[in-house]
N, C-alpha and C positions, 0 to 999 in steps of 0.2 A: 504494500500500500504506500500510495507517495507520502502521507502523512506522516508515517513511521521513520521514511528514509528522510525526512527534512525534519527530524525530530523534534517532534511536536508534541509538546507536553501532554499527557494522558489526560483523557477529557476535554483537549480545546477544540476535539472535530469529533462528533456523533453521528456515526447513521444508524436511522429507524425504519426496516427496512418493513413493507406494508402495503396494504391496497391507498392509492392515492389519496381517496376522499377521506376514507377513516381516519388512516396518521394525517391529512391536514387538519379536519376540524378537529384534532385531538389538538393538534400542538397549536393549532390559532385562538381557541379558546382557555388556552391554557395561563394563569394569571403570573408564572413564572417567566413566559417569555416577554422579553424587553421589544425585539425588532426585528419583524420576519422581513425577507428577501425571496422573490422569485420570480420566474420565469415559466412563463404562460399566456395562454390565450385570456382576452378582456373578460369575458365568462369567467372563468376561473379565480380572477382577478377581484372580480367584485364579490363574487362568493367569501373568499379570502376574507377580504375588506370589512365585508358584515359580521363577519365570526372573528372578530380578532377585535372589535372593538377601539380602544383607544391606544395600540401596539405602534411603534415605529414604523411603519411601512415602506419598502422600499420594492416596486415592480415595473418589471420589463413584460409588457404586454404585446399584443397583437400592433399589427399596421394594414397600410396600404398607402404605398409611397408615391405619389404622383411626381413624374417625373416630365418640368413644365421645357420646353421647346421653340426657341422664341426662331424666327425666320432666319436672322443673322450669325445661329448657328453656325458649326461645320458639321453637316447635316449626318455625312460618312461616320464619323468618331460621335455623335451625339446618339447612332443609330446604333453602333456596336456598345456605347456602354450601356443603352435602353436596354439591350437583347442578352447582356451579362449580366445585368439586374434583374432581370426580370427570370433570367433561367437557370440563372447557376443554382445547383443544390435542387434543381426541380425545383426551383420559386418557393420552396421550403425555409423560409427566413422571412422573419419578421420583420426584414428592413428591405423584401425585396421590392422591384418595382413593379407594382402594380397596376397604375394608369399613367400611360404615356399621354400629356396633353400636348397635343402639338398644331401651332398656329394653323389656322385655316389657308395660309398659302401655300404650306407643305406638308401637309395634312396627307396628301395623295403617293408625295413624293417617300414622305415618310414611312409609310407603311410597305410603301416598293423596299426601303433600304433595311427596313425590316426582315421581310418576305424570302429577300434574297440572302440574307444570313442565315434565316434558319433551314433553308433549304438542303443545306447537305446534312443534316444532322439524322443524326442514325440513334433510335429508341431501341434497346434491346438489354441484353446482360452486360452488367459494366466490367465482368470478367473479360472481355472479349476489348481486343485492341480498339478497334474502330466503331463503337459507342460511346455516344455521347448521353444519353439519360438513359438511367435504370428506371426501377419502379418508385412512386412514390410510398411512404411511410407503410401505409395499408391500404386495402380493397376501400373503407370506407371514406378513406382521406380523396381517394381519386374519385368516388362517387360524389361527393361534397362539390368537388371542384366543376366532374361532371355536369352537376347540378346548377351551380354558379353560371355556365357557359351558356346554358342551353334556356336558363332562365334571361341574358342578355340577347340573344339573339330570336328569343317570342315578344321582345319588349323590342326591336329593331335592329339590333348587332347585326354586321355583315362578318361572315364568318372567313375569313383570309386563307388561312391554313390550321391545320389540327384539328381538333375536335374529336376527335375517336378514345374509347377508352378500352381495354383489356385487362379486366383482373383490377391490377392493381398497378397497370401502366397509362400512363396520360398521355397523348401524343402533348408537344410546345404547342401552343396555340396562340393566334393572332386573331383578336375581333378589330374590325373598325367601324367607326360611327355608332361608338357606344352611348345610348340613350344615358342622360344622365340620374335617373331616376332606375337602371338598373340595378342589382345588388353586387353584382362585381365591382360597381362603384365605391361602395360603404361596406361593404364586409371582409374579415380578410380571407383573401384566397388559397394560401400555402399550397401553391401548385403552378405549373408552369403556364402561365396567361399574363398576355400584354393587351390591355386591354385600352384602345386609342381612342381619342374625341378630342375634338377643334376647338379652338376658341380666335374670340376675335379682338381680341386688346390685351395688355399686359392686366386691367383692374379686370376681365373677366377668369382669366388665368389665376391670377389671387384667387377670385370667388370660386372656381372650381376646386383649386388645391386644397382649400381648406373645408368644403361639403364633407359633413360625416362628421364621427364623433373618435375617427382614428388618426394622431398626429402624433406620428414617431418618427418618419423621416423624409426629405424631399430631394429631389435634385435640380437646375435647373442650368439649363443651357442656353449660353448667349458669348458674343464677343462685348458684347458691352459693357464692363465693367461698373459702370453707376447702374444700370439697371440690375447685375447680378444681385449687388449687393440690395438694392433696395426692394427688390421681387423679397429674398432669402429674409430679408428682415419681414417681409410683408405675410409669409407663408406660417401655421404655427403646425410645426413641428420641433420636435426636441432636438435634430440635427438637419442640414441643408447642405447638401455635397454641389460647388460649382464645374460645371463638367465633366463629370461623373457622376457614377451610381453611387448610392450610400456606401459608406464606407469609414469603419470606428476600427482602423488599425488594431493594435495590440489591446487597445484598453486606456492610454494614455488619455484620452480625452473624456468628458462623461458622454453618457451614452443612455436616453430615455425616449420617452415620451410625454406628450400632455393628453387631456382630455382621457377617453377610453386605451389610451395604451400604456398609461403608465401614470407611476408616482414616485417623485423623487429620480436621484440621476444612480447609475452603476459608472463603473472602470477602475482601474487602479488606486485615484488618488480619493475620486469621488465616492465610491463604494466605505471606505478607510472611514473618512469625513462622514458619510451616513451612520455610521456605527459608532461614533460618539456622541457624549453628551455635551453640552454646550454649557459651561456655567461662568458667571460672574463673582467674580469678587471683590468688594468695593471697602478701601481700607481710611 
């Protein structure tokens, strides 16, 4: 156990090994504990939140990261970090990117530079050289996703590429002209889906990025440096990657969300800082 080999005082790391629900609400309503931490879906999260009462909380929740696409891009490099965000891990990450918004003048263009990246990708056994996506998690995670897909394009999604499931395999998939009122929009998806829609200004682009009750992370692409920054400030998520995907390196930086995705920040220094107590001394 790494615990042991970095020797760690006996008793400063426990595990309770258990069916999930039972050891949570054992240990959240438990009046010993100071300050829970985890990591999970926004569900999960609030459940947590009600059974733990007046504890420390510190949670990494759910997302869906819009990733905003301003014209004056470089549309090639804005298009391959959309298609690494959005599929690395099988869109299995809570920071990945979820809706691509991309200006109504490259709107069409975009979804080609899409299209054409994910075209040679090969779904199969990741044992096997020439694979690029295994399966996701389980049967019911890809039927979820399934579900998400098929629910955007009864509501108007143009279906691009993908869409097929097997088991417990999701083909990459690309919708465009996603209705904004679909649930792909506002839920998280943890699966591989980019899911695109237009917009026509930078103040509309704001109003979309921030629709929903999920702000853990955004990206937004532009050569414009006053605009990156002023978009980034304008967007609430708990982090804002400029021309790339999200992206919280080692830990070095905090790493959250607001609203349904989180409370409080995690990483190296901020996590440390979470788990103190704060006092004053006034002599």
């Amino acid at each position: 156990m790494i615990a042991s080999t970095v020797a760690l005082p006996d008793g400063a790391l426990n595990f309770v090994p258990g069916r999930s629900r039972e050891i949570g609400d054992t240990l959240a309503g438990d009046d010993r504990v100071d300050t829970i931490a985890m990591t999970g879906s926004s569900g999960a999260g609030q459940h947590v939140a009600r059974e733990s009462g007046m504890v420390n909380l510190v949670m990494e929740l759910g997302g869906n990261a819009p990733a905003i696409v301003f014209p004056d891009a470089t549309l090639a490099d804005a298009a391959g970090s959309c298609a690494a965000g959005s599929f690395k891990f099988g869109g299995q990450r809570c920071s990945a990117v979820s809706r691509v918004l991309a200006h109504e003048s490259i709107h069409d263009e975009m979804i080609e530079q899409l299209r054409l990246t994910m075209d040679s990708w090969v779904v199969g056994d990741l044992f096997e050289e020439d694979t690029d996506f295994g399966p996701l998690i389980d049967v019911d995670q890809a039927k979820m996703v399934e579900e998400l897909v098929d629910d955007a394009v009864d509501a108007g999604a143009e279906l691009i590429a993908g869409g097929d499931r097997d088991g417990a395999f999701y083909e990459p998939t690309l919708l465009a002209n996603v209705p904004h009122d679909a649930r792909i929009i506002h839920e998280e998806q943890f699966g591989p889906v980019a899911a695109v829609t237009s917009f026509a200004d930078e103040t509309e682009a704001i109003e979309l990025a921030n629709a929903g009750n999920l702000a853990l992370d955004a990206s937004v692409f532009t050569t414009d440096h006053d605009r990156a920054m002023r978009v980034a400030e304008a967007v609430d998520a708990g982090g804002v990657r400029i021309n790339g995907a999200p992206s919280h390196g080692l830990g070095d930086i905090p790493f959250g969300g607001n609203d349904g995705s989180g409370i409080n920040r995690e990483g190296i220094h901020a996590t440390i800082e979470q788990m103190l107590r704060k006092k004053s001394i006034i002599l």
